[in-house]
PyMOL Python script that loads the backbone (N, CA, C, O; Angstrom):
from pymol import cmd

cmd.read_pdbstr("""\
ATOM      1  N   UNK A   1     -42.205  13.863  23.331  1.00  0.00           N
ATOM      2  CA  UNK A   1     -42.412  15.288  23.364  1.00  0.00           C
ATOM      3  C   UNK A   1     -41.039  15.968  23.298  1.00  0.00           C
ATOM      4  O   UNK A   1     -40.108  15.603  24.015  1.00  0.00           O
ATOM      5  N   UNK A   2     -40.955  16.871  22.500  1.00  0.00           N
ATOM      6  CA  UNK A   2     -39.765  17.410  22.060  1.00  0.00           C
ATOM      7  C   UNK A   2     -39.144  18.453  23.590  1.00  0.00           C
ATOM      8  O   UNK A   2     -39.959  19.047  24.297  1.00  0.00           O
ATOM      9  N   UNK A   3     -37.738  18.496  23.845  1.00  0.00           N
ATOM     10  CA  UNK A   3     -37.401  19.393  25.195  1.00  0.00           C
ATOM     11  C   UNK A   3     -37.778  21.241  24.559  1.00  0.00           C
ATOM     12  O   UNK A   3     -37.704  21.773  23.451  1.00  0.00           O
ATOM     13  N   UNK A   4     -38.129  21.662  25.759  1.00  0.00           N
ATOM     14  CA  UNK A   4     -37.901  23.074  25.438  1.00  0.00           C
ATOM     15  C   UNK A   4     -36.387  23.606  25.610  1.00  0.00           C
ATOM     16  O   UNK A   4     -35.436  23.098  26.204  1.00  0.00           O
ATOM     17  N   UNK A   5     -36.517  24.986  24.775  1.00  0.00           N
ATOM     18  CA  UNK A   5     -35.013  25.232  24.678  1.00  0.00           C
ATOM     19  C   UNK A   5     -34.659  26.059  26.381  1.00  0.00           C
ATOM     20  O   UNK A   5     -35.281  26.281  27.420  1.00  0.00           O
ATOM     21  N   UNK A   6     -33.530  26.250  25.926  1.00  0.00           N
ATOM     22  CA  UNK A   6     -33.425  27.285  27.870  1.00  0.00           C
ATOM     23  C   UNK A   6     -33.423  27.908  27.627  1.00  0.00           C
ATOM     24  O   UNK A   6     -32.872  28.533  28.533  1.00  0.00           O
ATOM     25  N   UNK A   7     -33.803  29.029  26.385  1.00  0.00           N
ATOM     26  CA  UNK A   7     -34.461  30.114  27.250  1.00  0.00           C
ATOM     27  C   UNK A   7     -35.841  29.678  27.532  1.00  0.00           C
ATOM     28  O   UNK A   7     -36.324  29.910  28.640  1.00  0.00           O
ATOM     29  N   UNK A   8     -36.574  29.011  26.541  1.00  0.00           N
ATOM     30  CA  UNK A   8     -38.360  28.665  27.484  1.00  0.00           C
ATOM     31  C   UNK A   8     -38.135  28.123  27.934  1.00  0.00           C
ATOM     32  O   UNK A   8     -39.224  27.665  28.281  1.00  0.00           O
ATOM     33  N   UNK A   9     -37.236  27.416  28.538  1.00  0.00           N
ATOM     34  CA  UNK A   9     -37.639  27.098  30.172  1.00  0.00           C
ATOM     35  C   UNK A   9     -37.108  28.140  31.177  1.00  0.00           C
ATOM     36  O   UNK A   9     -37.488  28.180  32.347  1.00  0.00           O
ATOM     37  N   UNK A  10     -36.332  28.861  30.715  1.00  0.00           N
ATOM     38  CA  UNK A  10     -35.630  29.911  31.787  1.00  0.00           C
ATOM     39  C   UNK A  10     -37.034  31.267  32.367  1.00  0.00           C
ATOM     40  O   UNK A  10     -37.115  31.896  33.422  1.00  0.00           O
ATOM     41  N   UNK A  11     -38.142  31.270  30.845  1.00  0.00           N
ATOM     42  CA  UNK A  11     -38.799  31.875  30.743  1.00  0.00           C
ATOM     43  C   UNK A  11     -40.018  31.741  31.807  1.00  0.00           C
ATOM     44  O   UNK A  11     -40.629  32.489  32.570  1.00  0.00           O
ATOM     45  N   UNK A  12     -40.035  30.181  31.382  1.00  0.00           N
ATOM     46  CA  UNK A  12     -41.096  29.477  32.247  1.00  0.00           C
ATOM     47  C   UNK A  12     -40.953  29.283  34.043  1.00  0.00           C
ATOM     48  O   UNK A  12     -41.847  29.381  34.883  1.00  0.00           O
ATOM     49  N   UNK A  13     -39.606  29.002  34.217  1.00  0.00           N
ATOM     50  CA  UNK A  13     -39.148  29.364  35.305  1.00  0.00           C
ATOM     51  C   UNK A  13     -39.700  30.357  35.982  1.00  0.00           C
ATOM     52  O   UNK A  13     -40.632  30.284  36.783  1.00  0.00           O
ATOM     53  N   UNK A  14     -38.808  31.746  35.472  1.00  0.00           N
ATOM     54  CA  UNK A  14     -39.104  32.878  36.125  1.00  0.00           C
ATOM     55  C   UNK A  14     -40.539  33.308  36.628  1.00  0.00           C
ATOM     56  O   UNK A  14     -40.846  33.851  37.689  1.00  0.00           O
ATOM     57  N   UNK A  15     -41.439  32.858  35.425  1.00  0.00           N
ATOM     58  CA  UNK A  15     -43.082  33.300  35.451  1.00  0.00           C
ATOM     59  C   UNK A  15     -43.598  32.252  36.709  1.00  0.00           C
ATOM     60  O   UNK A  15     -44.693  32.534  37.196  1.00  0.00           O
ATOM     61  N   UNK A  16     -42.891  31.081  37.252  1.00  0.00           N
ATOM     62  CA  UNK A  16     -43.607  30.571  38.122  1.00  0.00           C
ATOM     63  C   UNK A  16     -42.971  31.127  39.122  1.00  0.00           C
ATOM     64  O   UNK A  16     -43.683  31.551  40.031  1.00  0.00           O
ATOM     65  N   UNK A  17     -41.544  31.281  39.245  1.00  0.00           N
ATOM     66  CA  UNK A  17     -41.036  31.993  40.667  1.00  0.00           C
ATOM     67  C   UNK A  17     -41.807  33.170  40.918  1.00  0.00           C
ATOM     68  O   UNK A  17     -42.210  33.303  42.074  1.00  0.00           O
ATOM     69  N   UNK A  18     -42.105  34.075  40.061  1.00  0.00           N
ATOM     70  CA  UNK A  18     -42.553  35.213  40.344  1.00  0.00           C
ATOM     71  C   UNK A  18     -43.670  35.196  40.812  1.00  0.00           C
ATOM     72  O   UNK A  18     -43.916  35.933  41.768  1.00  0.00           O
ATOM     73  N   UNK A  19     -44.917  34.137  40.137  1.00  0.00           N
ATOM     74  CA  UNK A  19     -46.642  33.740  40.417  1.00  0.00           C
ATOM     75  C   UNK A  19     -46.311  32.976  42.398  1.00  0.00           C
ATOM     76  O   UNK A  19     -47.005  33.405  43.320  1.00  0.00           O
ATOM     77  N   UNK A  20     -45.390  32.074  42.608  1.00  0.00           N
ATOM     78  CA  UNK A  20     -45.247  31.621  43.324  1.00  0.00           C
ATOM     79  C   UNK A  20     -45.120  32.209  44.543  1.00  0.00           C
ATOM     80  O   UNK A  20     -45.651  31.888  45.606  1.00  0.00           O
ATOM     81  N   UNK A  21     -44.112  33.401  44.214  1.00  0.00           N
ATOM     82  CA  UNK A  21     -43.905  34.340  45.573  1.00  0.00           C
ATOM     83  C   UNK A  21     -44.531  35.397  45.768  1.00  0.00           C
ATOM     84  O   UNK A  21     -44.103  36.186  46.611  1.00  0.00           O
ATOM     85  N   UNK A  22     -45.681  35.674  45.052  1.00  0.00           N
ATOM     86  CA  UNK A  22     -45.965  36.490  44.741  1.00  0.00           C
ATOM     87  C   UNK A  22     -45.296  38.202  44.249  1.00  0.00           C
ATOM     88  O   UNK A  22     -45.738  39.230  44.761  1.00  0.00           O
ATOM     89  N   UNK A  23     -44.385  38.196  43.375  1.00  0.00           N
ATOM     90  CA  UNK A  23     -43.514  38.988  42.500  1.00  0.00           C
ATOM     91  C   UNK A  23     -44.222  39.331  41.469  1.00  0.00           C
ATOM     92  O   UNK A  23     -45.131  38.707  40.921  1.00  0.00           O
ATOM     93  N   UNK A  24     -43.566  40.818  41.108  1.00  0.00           N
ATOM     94  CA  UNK A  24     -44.439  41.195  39.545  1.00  0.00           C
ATOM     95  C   UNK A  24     -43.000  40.569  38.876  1.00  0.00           C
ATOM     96  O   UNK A  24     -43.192  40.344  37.681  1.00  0.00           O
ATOM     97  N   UNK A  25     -41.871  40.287  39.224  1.00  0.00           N
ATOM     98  CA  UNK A  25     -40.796  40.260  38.341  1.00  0.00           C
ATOM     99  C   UNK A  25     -39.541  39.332  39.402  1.00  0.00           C
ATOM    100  O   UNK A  25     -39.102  39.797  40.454  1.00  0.00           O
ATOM    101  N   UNK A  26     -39.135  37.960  38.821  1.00  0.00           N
ATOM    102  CA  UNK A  26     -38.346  37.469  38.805  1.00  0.00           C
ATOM    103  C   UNK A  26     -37.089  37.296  37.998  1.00  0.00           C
ATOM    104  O   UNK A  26     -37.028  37.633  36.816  1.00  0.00           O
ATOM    105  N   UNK A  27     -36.187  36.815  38.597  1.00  0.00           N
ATOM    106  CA  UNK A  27     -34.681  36.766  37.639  1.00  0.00           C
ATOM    107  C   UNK A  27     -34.043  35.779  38.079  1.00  0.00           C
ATOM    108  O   UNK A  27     -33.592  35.625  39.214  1.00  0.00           O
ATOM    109  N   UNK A  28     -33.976  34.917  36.970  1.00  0.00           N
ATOM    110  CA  UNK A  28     -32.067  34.323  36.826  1.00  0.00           C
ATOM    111  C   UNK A  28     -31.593  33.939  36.361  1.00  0.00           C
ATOM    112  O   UNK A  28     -31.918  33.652  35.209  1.00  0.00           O
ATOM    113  N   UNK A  29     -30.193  33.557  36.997  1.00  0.00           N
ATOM    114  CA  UNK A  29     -28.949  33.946  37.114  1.00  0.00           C
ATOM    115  C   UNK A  29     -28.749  32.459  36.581  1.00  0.00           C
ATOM    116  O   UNK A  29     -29.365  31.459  36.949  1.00  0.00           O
ATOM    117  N   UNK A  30     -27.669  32.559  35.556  1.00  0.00           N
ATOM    118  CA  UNK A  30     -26.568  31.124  35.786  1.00  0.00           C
ATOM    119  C   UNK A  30     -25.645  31.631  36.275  1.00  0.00           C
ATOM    120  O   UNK A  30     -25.245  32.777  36.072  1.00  0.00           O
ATOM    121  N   UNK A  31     -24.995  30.462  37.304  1.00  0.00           N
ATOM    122  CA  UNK A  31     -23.324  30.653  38.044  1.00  0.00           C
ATOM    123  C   UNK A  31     -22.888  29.471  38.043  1.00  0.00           C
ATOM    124  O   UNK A  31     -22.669  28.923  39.123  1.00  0.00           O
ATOM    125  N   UNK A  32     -22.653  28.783  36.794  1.00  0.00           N
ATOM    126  CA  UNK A  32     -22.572  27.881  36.956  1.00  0.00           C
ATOM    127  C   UNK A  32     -21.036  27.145  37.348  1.00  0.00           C
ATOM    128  O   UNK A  32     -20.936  25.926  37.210  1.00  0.00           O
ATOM    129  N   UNK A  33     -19.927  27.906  37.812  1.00  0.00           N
ATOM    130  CA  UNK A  33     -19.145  28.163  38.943  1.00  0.00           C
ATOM    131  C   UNK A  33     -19.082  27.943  40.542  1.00  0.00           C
ATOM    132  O   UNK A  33     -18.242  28.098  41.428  1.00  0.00           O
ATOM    133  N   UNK A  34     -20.576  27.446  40.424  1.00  0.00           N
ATOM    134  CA  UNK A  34     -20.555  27.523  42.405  1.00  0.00           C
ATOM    135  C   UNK A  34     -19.474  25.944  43.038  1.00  0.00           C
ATOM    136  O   UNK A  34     -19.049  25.773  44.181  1.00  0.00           O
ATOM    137  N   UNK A  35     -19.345  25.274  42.151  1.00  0.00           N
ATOM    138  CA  UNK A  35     -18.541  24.454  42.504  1.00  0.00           C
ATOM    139  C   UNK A  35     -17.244  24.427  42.930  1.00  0.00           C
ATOM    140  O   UNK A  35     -16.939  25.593  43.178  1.00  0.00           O
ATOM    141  N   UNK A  36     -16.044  23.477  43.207  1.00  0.00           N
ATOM    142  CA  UNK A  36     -15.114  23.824  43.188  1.00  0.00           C
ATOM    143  C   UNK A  36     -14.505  22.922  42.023  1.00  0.00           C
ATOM    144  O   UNK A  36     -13.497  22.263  42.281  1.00  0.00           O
ATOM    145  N   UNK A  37     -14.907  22.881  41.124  1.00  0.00           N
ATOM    146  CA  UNK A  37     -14.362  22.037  39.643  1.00  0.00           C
ATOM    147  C   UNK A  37     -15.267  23.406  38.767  1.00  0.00           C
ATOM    148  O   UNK A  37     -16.475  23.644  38.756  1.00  0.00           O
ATOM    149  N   UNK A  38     -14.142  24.112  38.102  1.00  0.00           N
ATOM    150  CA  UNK A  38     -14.739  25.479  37.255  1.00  0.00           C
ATOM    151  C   UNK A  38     -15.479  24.466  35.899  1.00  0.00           C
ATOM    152  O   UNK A  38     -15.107  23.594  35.114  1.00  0.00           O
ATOM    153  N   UNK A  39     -16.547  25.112  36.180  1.00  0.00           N
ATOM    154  CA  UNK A  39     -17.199  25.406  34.132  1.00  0.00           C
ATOM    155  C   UNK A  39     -17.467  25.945  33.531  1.00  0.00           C
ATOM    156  O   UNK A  39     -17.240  27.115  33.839  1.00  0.00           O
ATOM    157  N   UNK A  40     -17.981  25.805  32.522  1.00  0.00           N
ATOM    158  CA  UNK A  40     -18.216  26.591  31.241  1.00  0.00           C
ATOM    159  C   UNK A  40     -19.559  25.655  30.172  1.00  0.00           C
ATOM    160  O   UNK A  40     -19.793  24.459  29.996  1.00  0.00           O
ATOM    161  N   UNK A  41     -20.124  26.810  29.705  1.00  0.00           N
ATOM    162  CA  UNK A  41     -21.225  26.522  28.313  1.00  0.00           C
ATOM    163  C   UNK A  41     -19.788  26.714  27.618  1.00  0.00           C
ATOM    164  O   UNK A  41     -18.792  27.341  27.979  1.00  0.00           O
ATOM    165  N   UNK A  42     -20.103  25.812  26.305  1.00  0.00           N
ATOM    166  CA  UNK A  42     -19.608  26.409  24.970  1.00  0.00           C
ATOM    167  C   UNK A  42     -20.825  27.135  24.448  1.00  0.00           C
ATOM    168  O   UNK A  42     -21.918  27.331  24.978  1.00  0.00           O
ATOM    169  N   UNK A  43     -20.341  27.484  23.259  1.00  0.00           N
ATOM    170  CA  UNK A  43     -21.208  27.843  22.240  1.00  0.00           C
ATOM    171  C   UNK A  43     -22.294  26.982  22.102  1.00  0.00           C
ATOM    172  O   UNK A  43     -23.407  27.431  22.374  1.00  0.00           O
ATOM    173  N   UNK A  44     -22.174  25.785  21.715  1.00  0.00           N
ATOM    174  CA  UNK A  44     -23.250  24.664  21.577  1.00  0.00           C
ATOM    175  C   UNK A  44     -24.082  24.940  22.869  1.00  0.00           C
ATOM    176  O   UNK A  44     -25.277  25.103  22.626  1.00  0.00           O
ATOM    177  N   UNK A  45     -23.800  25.013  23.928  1.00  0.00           N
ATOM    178  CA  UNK A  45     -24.535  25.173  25.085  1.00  0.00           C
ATOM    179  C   UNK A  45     -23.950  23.728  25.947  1.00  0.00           C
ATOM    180  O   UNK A  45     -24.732  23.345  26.818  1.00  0.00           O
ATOM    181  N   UNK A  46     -22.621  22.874  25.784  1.00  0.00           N
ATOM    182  CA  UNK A  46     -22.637  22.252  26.174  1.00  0.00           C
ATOM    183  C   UNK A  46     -21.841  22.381  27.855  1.00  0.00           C
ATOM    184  O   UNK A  46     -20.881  23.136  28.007  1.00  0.00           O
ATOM    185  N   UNK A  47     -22.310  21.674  28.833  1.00  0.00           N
ATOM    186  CA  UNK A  47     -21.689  21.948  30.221  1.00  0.00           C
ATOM    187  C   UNK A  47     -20.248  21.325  29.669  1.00  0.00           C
ATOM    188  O   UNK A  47     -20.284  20.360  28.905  1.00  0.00           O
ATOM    189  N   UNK A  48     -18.931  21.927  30.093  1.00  0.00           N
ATOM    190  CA  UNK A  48     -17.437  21.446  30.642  1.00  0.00           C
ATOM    191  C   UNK A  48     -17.207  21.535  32.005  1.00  0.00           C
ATOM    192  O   UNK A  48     -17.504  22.528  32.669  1.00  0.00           O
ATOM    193  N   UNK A  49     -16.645  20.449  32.482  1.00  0.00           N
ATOM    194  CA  UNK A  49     -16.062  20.590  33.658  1.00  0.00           C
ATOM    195  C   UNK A  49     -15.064  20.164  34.156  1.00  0.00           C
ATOM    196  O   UNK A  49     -14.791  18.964  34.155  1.00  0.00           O
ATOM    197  N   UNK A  50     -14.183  21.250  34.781  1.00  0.00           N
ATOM    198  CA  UNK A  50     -12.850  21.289  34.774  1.00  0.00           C
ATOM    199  C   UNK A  50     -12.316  20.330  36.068  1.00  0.00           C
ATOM    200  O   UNK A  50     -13.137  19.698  36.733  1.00  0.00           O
ATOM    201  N   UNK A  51     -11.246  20.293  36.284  1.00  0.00           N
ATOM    202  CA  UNK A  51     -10.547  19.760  37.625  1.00  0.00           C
ATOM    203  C   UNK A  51     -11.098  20.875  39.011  1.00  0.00           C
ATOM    204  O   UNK A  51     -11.476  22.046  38.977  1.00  0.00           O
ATOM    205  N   UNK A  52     -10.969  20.090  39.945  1.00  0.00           N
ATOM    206  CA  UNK A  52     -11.159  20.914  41.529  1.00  0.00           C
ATOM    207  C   UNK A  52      -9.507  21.824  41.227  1.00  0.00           C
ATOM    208  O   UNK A  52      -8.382  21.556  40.807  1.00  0.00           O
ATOM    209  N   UNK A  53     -10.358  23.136  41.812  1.00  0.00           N
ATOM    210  CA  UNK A  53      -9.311  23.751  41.796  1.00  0.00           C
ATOM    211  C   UNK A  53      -9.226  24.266  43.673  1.00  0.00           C
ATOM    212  O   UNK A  53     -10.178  24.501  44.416  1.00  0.00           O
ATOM    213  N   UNK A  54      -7.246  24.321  44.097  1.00  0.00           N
ATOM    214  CA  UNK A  54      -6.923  24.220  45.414  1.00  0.00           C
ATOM    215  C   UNK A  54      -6.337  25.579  46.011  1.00  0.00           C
ATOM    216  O   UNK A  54      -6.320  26.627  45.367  1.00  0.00           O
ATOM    217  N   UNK A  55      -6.016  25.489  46.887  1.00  0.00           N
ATOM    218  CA  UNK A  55      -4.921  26.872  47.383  1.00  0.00           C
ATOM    219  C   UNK A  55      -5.607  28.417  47.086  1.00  0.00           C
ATOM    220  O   UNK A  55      -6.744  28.864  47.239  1.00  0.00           O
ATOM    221  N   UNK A  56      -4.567  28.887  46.677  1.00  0.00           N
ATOM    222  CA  UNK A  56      -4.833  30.264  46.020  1.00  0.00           C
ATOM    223  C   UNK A  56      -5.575  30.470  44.633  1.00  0.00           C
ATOM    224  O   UNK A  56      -5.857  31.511  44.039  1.00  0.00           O
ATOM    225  N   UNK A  57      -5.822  29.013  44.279  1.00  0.00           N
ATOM    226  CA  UNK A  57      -6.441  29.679  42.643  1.00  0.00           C
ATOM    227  C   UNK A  57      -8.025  29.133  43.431  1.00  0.00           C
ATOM    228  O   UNK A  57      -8.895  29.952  43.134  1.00  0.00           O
ATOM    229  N   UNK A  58      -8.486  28.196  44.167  1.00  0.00           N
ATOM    230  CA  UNK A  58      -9.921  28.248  44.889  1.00  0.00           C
ATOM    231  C   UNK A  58     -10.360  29.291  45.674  1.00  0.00           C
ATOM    232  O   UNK A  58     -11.508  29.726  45.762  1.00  0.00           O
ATOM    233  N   UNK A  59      -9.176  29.730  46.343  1.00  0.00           N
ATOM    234  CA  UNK A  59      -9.766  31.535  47.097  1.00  0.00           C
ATOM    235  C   UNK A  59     -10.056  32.330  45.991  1.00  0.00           C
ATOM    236  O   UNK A  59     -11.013  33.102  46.033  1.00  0.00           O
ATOM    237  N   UNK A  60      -9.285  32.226  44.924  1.00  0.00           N
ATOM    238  CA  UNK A  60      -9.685  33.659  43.562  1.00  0.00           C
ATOM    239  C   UNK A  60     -10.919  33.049  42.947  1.00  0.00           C
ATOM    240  O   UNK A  60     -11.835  33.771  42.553  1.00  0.00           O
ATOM    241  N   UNK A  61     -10.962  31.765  42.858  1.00  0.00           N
ATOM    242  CA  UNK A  61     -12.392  31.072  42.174  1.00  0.00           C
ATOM    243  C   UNK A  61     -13.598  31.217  42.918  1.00  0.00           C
ATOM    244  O   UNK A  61     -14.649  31.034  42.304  1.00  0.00           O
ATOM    245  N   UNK A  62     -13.642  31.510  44.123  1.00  0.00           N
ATOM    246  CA  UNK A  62     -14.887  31.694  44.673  1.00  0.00           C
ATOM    247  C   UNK A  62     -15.108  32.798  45.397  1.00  0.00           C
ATOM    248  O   UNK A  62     -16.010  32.849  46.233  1.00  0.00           O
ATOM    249  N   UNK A  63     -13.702  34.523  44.950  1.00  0.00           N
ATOM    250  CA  UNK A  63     -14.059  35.582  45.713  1.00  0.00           C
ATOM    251  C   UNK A  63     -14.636  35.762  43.885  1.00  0.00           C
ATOM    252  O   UNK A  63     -15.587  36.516  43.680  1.00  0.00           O
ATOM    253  N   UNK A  64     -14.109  35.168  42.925  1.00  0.00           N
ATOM    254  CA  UNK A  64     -15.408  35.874  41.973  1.00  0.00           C
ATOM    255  C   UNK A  64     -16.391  35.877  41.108  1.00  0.00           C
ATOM    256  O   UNK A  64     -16.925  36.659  40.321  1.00  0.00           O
ATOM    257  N   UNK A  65     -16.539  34.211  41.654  1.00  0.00           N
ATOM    258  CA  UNK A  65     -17.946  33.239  41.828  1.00  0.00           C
ATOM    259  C   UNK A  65     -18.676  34.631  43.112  1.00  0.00           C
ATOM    260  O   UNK A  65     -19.556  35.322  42.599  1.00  0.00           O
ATOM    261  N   UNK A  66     -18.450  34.855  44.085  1.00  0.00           N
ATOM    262  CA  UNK A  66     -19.197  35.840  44.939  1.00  0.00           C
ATOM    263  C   UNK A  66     -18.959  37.268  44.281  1.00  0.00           C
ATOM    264  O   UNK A  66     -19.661  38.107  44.844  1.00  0.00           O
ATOM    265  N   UNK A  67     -18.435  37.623  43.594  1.00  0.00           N
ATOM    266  CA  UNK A  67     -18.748  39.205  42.964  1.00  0.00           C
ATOM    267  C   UNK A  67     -19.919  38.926  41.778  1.00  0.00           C
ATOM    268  O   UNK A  67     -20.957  39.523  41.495  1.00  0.00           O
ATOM    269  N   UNK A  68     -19.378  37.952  41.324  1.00  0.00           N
ATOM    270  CA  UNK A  68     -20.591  38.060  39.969  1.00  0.00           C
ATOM    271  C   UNK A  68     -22.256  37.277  40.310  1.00  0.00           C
ATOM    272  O   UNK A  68     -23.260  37.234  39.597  1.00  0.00           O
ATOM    273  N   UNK A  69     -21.986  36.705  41.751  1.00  0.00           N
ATOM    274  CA  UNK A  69     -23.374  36.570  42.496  1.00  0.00           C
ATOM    275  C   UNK A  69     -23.934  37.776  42.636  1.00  0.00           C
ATOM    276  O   UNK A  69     -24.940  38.308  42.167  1.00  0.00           O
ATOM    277  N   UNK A  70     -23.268  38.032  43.216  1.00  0.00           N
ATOM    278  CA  UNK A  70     -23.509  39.923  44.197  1.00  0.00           C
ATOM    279  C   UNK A  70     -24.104  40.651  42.804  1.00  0.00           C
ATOM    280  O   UNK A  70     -25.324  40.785  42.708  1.00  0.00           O
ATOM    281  N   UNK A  71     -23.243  41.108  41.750  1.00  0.00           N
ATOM    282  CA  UNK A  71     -23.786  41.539  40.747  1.00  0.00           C
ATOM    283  C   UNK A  71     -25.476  41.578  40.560  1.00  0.00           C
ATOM    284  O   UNK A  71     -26.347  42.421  40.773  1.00  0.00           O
ATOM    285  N   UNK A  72     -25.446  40.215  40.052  1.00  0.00           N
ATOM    286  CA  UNK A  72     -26.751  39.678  39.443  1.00  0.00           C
ATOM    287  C   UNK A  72     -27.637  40.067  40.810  1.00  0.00           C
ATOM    288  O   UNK A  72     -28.782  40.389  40.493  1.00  0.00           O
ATOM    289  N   UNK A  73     -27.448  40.105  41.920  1.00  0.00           N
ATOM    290  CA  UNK A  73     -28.474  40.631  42.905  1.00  0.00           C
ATOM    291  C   UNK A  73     -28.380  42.085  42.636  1.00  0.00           C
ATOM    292  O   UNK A  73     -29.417  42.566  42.180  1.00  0.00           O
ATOM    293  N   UNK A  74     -27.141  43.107  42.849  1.00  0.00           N
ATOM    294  CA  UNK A  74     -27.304  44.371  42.832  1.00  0.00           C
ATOM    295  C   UNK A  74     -28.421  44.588  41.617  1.00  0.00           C
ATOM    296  O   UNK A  74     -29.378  45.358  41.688  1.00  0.00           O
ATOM    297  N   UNK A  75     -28.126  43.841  40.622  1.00  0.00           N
ATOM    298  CA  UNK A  75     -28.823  44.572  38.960  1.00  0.00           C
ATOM    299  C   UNK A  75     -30.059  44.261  39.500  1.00  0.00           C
ATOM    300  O   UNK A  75     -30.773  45.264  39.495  1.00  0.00           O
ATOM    301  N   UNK A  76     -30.701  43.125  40.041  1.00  0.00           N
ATOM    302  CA  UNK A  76     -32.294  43.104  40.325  1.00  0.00           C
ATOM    303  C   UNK A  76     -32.807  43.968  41.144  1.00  0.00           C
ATOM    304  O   UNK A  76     -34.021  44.080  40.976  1.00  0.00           O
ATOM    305  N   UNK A  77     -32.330  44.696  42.050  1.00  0.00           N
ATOM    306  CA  UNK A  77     -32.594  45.298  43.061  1.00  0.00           C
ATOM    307  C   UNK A  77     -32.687  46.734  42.530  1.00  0.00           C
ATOM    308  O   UNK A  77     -33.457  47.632  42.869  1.00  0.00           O
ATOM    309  N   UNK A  78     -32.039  46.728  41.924  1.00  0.00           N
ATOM    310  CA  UNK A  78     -31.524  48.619  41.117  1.00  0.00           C
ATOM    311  C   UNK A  78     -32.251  48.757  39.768  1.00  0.00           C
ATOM    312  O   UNK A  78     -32.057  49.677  38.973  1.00  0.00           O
ATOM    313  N   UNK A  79     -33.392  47.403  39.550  1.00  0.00           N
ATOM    314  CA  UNK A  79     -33.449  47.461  37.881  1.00  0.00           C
ATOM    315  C   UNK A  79     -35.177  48.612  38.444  1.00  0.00           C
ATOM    316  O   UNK A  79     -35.834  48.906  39.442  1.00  0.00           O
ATOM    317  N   UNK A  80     -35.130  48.826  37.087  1.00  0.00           N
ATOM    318  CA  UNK A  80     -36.667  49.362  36.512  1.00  0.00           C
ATOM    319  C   UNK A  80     -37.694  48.678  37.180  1.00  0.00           C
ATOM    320  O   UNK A  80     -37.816  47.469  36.981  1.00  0.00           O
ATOM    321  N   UNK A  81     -38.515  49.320  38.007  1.00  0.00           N
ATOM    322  CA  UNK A  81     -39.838  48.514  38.451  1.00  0.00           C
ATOM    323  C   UNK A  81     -41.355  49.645  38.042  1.00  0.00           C
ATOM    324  O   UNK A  81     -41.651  50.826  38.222  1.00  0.00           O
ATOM    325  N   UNK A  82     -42.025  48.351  37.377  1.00  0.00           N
ATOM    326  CA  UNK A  82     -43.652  49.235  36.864  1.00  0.00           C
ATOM    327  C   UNK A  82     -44.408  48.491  38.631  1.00  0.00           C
ATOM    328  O   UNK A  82     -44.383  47.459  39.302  1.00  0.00           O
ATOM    329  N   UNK A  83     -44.953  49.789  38.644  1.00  0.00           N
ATOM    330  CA  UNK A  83     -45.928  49.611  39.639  1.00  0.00           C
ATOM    331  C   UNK A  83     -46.543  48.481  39.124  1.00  0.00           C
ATOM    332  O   UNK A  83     -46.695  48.138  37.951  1.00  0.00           O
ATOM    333  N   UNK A  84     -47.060  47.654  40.742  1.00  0.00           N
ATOM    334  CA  UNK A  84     -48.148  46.760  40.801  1.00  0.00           C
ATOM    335  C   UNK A  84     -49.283  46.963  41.103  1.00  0.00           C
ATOM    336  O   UNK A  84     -50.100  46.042  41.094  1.00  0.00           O
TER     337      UNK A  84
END
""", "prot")
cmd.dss("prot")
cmd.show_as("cartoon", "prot")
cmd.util.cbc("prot")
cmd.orient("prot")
């Protein structure tokens, strides 16, 4: 059986988080940063992953690994909602 791509599964995701918790509307997020070895998609969509990063460049790596968390919560919270 052939894989689905990510967005149908990102799609499929959401529609069960939302049925699950009972939500008219789920969201997410990649961060795929929460580590302390930084990554990245390329273009292809492929995961990289970098060295652990220490000191002062792991405090800047994870105050904005936590802003662009925060984000993706502010935008759900503040987005457009149709009555249920």
């Amino acid at each position: 059986m052939p894989l689905k791509s990510a967005a149908s599964q990102a799609s499929s995701a959401k529609q069960a988080i939302s049925y699950y918790c009972g939500l008219s509307d789920s969201r997410i997020a990649l961060l795929p940063d929460a580590e302390e070895r930084p990554q990245r998609l390329d273009a292809q969509g492929t995961l990289h992953i970098g060295d652990a990063v220490t000191g002062a460049a792991r405090a800047a790596h994870f105050t904005e690994f936590e802003t662009k968390a925060a984000e993706y919560v502010t935008e759900f919270l503040t987005a457009d909602r149709v009555p249920a």
